[in-house]
N, C-alpha and C positions, 0 to 999 in steps of 0.2 A: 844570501838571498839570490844574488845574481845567479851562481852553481845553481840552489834548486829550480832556477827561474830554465837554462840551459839544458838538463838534462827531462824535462817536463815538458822542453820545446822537440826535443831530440824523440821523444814516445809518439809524438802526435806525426810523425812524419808519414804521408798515404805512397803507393804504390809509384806517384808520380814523383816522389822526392822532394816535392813542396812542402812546407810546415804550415799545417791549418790555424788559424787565430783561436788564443786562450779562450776557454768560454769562460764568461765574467770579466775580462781583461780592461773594461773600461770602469769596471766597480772598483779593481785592484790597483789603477793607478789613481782612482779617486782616494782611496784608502790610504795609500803613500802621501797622495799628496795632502792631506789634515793631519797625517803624522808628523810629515815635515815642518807646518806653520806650526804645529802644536809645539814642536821641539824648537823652531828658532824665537817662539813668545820664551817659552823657558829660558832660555840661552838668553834672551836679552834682560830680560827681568831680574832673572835670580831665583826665580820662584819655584818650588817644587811644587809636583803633581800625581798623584795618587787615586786608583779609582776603585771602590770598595763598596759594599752593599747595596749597588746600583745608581753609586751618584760617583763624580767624577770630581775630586779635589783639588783646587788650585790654591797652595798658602794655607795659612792656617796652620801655625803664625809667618806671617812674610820676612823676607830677609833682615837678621838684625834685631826683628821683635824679641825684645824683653821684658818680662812680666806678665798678668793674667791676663784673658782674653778680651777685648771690650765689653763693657758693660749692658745689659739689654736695653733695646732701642735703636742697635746700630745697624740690624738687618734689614735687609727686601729683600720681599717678594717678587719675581719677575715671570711673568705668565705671558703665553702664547708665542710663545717664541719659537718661529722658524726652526721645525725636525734637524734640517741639516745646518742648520750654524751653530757655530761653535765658540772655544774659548779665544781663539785667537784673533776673531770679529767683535764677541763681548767683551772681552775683558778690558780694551782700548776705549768702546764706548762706554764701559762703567766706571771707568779711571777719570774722567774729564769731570766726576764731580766728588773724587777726592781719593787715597788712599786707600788700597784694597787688604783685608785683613785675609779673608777667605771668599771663593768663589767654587760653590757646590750647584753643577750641571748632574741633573738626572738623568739618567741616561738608559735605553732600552740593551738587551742582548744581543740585539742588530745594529750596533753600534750609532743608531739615529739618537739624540737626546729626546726626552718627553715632552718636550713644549712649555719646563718651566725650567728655574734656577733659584736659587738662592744668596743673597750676596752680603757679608759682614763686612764696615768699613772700619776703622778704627778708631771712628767717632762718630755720635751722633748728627751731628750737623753733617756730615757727610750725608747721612743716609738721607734726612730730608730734602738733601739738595738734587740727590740721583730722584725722589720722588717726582719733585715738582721740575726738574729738567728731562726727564723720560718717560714717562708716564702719559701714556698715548702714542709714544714716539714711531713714526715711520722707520722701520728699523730695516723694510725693503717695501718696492712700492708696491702700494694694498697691502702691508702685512702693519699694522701695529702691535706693541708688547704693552704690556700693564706691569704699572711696579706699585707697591704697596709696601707700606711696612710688617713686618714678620715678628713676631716676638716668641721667646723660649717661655713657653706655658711651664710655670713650677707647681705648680696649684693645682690639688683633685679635688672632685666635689664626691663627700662622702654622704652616701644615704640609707634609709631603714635602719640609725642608731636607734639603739631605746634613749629616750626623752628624757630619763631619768641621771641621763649620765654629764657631769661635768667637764668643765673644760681637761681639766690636771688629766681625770681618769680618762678621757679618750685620749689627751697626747701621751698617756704611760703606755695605752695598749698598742696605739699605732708606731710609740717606739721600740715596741718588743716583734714586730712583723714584719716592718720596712724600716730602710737604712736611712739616715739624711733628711728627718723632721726638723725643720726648722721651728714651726709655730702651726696651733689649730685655731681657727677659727668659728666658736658658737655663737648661734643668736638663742635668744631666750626666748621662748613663746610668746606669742601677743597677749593671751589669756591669764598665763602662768609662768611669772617669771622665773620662779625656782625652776621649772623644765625647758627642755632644750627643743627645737623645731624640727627634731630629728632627722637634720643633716647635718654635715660640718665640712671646713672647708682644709684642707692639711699642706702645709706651704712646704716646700721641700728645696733641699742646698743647692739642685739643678735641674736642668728638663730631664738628663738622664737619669737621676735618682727618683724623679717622679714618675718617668716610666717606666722603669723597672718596677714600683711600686703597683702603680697600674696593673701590670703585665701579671704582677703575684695575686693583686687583691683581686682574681677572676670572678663576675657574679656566679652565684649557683655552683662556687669550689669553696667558698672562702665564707667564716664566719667569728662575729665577733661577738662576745657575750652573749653567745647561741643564738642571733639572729644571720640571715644572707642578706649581706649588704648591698649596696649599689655601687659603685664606682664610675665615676666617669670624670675627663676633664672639667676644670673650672672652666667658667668664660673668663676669658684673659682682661686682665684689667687694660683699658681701651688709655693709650698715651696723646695725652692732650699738648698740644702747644700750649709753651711756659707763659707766650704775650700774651693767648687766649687765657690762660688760668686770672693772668695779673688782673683781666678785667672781670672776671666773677663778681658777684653782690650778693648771688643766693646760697645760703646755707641747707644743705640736705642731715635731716635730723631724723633717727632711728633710735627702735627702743623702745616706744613711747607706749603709755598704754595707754587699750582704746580706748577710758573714758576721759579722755584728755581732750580738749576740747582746743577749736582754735582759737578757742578767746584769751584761754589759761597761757597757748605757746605767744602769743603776741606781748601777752603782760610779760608775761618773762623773761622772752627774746627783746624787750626794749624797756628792761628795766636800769639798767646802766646809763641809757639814752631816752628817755620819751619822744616817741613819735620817729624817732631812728628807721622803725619796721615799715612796708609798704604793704605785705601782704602776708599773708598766711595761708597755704594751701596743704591740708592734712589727710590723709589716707588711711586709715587703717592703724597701724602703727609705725608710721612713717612721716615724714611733713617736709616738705621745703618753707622755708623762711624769706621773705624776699625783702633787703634794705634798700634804700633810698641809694646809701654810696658805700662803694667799696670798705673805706677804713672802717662803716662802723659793722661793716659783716667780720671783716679779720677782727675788732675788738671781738664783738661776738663768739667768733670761732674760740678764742683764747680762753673767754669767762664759760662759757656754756659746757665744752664736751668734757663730760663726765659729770656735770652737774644732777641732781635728784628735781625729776618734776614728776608731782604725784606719786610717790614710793618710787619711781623708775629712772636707772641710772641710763641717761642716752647719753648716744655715740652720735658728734656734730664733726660734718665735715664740707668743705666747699660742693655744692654741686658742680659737675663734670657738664661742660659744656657737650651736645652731640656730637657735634666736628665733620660729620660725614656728608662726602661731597656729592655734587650730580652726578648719577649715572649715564654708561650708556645714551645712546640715542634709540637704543632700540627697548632699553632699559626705559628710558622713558615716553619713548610712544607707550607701554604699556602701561606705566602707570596713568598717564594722559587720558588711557578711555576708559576710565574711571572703576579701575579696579582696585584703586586705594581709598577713593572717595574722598572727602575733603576732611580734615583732621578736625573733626568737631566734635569728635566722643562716642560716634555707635560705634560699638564692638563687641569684641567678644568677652572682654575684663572690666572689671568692675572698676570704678573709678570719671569723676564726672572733668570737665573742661573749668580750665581756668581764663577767663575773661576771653571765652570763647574765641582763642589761641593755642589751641592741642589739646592735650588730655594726659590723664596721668593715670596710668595704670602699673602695677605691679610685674617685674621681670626678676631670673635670677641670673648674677650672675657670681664675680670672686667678692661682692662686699656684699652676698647673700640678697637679700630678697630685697629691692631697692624699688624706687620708683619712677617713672619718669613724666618728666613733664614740657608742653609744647612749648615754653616760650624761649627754646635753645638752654635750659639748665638740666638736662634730663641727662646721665647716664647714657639712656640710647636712643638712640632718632625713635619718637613714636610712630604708630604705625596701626590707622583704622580697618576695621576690619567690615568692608559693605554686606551687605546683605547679600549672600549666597553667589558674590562675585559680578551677579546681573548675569547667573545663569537663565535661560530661558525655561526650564523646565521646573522651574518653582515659579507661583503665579505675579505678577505684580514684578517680575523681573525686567522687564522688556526695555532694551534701550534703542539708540541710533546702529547698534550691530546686528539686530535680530536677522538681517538677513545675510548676514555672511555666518550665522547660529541655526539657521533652523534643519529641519531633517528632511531627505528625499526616500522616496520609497527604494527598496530595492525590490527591482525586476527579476523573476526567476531568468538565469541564463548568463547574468550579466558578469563580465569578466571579471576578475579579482585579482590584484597583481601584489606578490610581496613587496609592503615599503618601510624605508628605512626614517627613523627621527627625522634623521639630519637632510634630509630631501626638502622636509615641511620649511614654508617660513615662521619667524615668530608667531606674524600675525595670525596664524592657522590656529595657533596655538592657546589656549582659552584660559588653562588654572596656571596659578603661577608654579605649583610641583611640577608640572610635564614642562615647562617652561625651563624649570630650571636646571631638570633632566636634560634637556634637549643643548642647552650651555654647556654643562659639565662636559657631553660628549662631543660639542663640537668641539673645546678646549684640549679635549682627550685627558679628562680629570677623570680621579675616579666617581663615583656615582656618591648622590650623596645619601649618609645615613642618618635616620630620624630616628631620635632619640627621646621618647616620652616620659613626660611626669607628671605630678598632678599633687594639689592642695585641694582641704577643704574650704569650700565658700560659705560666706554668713549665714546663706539660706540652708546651708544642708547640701546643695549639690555640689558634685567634687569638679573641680577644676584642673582643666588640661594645659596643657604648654607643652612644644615638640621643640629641641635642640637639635640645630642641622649640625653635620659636620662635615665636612670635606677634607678626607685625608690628604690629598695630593695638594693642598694649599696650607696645612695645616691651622685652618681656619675653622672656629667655629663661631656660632649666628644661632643666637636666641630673641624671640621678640619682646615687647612689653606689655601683651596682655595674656590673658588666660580666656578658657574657649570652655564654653559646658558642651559642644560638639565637636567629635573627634577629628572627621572630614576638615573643619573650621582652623583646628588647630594644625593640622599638616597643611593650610594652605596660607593660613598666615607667620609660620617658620621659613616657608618657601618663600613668600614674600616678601620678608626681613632681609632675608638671605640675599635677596635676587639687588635689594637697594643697596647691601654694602658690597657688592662685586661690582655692582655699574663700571667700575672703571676698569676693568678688567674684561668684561664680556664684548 
């Protein structure tokens, strides 16, 4: 290097026998110098480092590791992180809350990283502890990072089967097309149980065999029993804290058919115990169960799941705490001027409040079409959906904002300057889609894509739900209600979306 450095200084030499300074010469010993720290982290650690399909590898498995890789659960997400830091700044701060398995930096062609990371520790308690010790963390001053937990999605959600098709016969077919089926997951119709709800859920031996899976089952290439299916990820089963589970009481119960009634689930759910049950709240073909005390819900769970109520074999399992924490500050100015409105039940999905404590409406995700409900036993934080936002140009909108909302004329003449999102503040900012448009880019994430589906409803009208996804976080974000208007349904996906990043944004 020195030679080429020499004879490169030797070219540049002018009439006066002086040597002009290298153009770039202060990039180039910036560049030496993150080579250098990168090389004496190496050298002290042990650890080797590899950088391949635009992420940059450290470990994986670390010196000495023998056996399989940790189990899922053990990863974060680390987002917003300073262009130019690197491993030899991170990887010292992410050691301090326990042993590092792998440390996966993204990183651009320009040798800057992307503003996230990925980090496997080699046990779960590790990762929780890097959550709640960094997560927010001044990592330079005015620069905070966001850590979250990451998990390896195995699970695709498949759609447009014919309904007519069994468990056996869709995992024979999906073992003749894709490698590494574990297990398929059918619901049975609410209507009709002999038929399927045609989709299914297909569990796979790793994230890479599920995405290769993905990658083959393309829509509109790819069909099964002469139909073009749907393919998309599952929503990731959401990892509760184990103290959180210990104190569950409500059983979430599926299956069920609709003329089942909450008088019949009460009698049955406390018929081991009399008086055991405190409530019953039923949906559709759905119900949570809510007991007095813990033991007699785990009895419960034990006698009940697989039991026949009404000709129908349901599936009972603990309801899933939400767990999802406060956002943002900027995250929650916005929810504050009352674009979520207060959790009493209007929205856009069907399903009414339970002791006027949240709401419970239908969502999908990897345990299929589930429900959720406000009094913290819900699958997924719910999430109202106001009327038209308190846009101003529908009548009877009008709030405390109208005048930072309404419209000025434009004057012929008047100047017009190209501007950028990211110029705008939040506050400028009115739906929670261009909101969270405006995130993803200040993050420098990629943009996010909406993914729509739709069920029929009681009445006849077909019902929407849009799945956001965000590739650069590997995150995706469904809500739990369903929308008979379409606008409706891409702003409350946005809005789901925008409350589980809060701590990230």
């Amino acid at each position: 290097m020195a030679k080429d450095r020499a004879e490169s200084d030797g070219d540049m030499e002018g009439d006066s026998g002086k040597v002009s300074p290298l153009v770039g010469e202060d990039q180039f010993k910036a560049s030496c110098a993150k080579e250098m720290a990168l090389l004496a982290l190496m050298e002290q650690t042990g650890y080797n480092m590899v950088q391949e399909n635009g992420q940059r590898k450290y470990g994986g498995p670390p010196p000495g590791w023998e056996g399989p890789p940790p189990p899922r659960g053990c990863e974060v997400f680390v987002g917003k992180i300073p262009r130019d830091l690197y491993e030899d700044k991170l990887v010292p701060l992410f050691e301090r809350a326990g042993r590092i398995y792998e440390f996966r930096l993204m990183m651009e062609f320009s040798g800057e990283n992307r503003g996230y990371a990925f980090v496997m520790y080699t046990n779960r308690e590790a990762a929780q502890r890097a959550i709640q010790m960094l997560d927010n963390y001044e990592i330079r001053p005015g620069k905070f990072i966001g850590v979250c937990v990451s998990l390896d999605n195995c699970r695709l959600f498949i759609g447009s089967i014919p309904k007519d098709k069994r468990k056996d016969e869709i995992m024979d077919e999906m073992k003749k097309v894709t490698d590494g089926v574990v297990d398929v997951i059918v619901y049975p119709s609410s209507t009709d149980k002999s038929r399927n709800r045609g989709f299914a859920f297909v569990e796979y031996e790793s994230h890479k065999a599920a995405a290769m899976a993905r990658r083959k089952l393309i829509p509109g290439t790819f069909q099964l029993w002469g139909h073009s299916i749907q393919v998309d990820w599952a929503e990731p089963e959401k990892d509760v804290d184990e103290e959180v589970m210990q104190r569950v009481r409500v059983l979430y119960v599926r299956n069920l058919m609709l003329s089942t009634s909450e008088e019949t689930l009460h009698q049955e759910f406390s018929r081991f115990k009399p008086g055991s049950v405190e409530r019953v709240k039923k949906l559709t073909d759905y119900a949570f169960v809510h007991y007095r005390c813990r033991d007699d819900a785990v009895t419960a769970l034990g006698l009940m799941n697989g039991a026949q109520i009404d000709g129908a074999t349901v599936e009972v399992t603990l309801a899933k705490p939400a767990g999802i924490k406060d956002g943002g500050v900027a995250v929650r100015r916005y929810y504050s001027r009352g674009y979520l409105g207060n959790n009493g039940g209007a929205g856009g999905g069907g399903g009414g409040g339970a002791g006027g404590n949240g709401t419970f409406s239908p969502h999908r995700n990897d345990g299929g079409m589930m429900g959720g409900a406000g009094d913290g036993c819900s699958p997924l934080r719910p999430v109202s959906l106001p009327p038209r936002l308190g846009n101003p140009f529908y009548p009877g909108a009008a709030g405390a904002d109208d005048l930072d909302r309404c419209v000025f004329p434009l004057f012929p003449g008047t100047p017009l300057s190209p501007t950028s999102l990211l110029s705008l503040k939040p506050s400028q900012i009115g739906s929670a889609a261009s909101l969270l448009d405006f995130y993803c880019r200040k993050n420098c994430w990629s943009q996010p894509e909406y993914h729509l589906y739709s069920t029929p409803g009681q009445d006849g009208k077909l019902l929407l739900i849009y799945k956001v996804v965000i590739p650069s976080t590997r995150s995706t974000y469904i809500p739990d209600k369903l929308c008979v208007l379409l606008d409706d349904a891409k702003e409350l996906a946005a809005q789901t979306t925008l409350w589980n990043l809060g701590g990230l944004l």
